[in-house]
N, C-alpha and C positions, 0 to 999 in steps of 0.2 A: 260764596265765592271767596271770603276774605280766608275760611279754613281751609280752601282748597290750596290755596298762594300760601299758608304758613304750614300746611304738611310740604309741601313742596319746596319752601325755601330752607326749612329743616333737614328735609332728605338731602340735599344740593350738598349743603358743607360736609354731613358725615359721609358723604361718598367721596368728597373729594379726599379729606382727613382719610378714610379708608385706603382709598389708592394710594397716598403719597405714601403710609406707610408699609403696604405690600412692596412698592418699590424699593422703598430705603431698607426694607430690614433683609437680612443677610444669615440668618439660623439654618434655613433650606437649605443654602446655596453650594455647600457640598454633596449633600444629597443629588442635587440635580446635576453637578456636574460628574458625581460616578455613574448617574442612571443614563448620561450620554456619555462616556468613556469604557463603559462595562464592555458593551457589547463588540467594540472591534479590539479590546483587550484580550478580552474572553478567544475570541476567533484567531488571533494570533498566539496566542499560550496553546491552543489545542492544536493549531497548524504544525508549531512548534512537535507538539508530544507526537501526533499523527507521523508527519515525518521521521523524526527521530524511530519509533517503533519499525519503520518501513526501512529503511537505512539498517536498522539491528538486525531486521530479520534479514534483506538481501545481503549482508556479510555475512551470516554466520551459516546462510545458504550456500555464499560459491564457497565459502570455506569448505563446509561438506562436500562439497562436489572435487574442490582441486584434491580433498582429502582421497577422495574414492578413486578415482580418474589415478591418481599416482599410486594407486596401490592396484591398478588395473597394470597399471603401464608399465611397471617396474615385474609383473608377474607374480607379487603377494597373495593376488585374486588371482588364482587360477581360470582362464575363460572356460574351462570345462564345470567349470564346479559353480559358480557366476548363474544364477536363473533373475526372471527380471523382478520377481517378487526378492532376490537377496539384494539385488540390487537398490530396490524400492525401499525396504527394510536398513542396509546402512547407511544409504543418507538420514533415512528417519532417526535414525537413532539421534546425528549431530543435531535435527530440528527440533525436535520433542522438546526444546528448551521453552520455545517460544510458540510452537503451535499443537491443536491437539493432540491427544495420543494415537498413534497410528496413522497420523500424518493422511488423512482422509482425503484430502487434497491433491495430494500431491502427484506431479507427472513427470515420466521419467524417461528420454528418447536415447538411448545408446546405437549408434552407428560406426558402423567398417566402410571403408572403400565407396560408400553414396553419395560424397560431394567431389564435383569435379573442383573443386576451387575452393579458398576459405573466403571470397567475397561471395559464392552463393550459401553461407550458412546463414546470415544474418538473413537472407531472402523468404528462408522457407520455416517460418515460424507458423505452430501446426494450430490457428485460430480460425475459425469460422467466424460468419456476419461479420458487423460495418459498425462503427461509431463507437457507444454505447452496449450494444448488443451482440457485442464480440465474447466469444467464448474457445476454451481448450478444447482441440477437438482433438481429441482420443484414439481417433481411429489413424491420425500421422502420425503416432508416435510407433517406433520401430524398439528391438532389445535386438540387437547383431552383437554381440563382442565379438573384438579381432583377436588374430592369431598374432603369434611370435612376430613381430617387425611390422606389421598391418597398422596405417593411420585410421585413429578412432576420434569419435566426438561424442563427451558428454553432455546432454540441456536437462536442466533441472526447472521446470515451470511450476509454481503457485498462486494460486488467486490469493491475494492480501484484500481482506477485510477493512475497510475503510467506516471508520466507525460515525466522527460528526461528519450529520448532518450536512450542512454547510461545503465544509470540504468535500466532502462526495463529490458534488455536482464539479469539482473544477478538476479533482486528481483520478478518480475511476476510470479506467480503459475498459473495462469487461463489464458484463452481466453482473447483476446485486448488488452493484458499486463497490465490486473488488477492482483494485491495480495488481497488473501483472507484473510478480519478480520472478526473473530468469536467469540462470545462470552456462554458461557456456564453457567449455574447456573442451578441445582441441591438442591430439598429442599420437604421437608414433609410438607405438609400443616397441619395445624393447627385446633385444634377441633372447629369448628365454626357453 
């Protein structure tokens, strides 16, 4: 009994000795304060870049678009000459900066004289499904160019790749946890 009581009053002080100086010492103590500061650092730097890329690509989208649309309107483009693959093709050209070659995605709705009103254009955006599981649906997209004084509307739709993780879940409107950028331009072509 008496070696039982001196293993045990021997353990007593070197645990306590142990503890006091896990508490006191302080070498760790950045380590542990980046391994809890990393993670929602980390998440807003990428939020940050995510954004930003999303932002870069829907400017230099409607860019393209008021690009084409004004060379529609003005009579540059000829609407006889104008097919929806030339169409498809000159905006590609402005995107190709940022997305792949041949712009694979990409969806292109040119219309004449189909909206009675410019508050039903924002109305009739050509998605299928609900939530989540919304997608471009292909078969609303129309190619009408107008004629000489005819008001016309260009939309420019792509699914944006939404890359972290994380972000997906809160910024994705579409299918594969892409976000839809679209762009619009509205305009009366010109007597030519």
């Amino acid at each position: 009994m008496a070696a039982a009581d001196m293993v045990s009053g021997r353990r007593a002080p070197r645990l306590g000795r142990t503890l006091r100086r896990f508490v006191a010492a302080t070498d760790g103590t950045t380590v542990i304060e980046f391994a809890i500061l990393f993670v929602p650092f980390a998440v807003t730097i990428f939020a940050i870049l995510e954004t930003c890329l999303a932002f870069a690509a829907q400017a230099v989208m409607t860019n393209a678009a008021d690009d084409v649309a004004r060379q529609i309107r003005t009579g540059q483009i000829a609407a006889g000459a104008l097919t929806a693959q030339s169409l498809h093709d000159k905006i590609c050209q402005s995107l190709q900066v940022i997305v792949a070659q041949g712009c694979p995605s990409l969806q292109v709705d040119l219309r004449t004289d189909t909206f009675p009103a410019l508050a039903q254009v924002a109305k009739t955006l050509p998605l299928t499904g609900t939530g989540a599981n919304r997608q471009i649906d292909s078969s609303q997209l129309v190619f009408q160019p107008g004629t000489s004084g005819s008001p016309s509307m260009l939309r420019v739709f792509y699914p944006w790749p939404v890359i972290t993780d994380l972000i997906r879940q809160e910024t994705a409107n579409l299918a594969d946890g892409h976000t839809l950028l679209f762009s619009t331009v509205t305009w009366q072509n010109e007597k030519f």
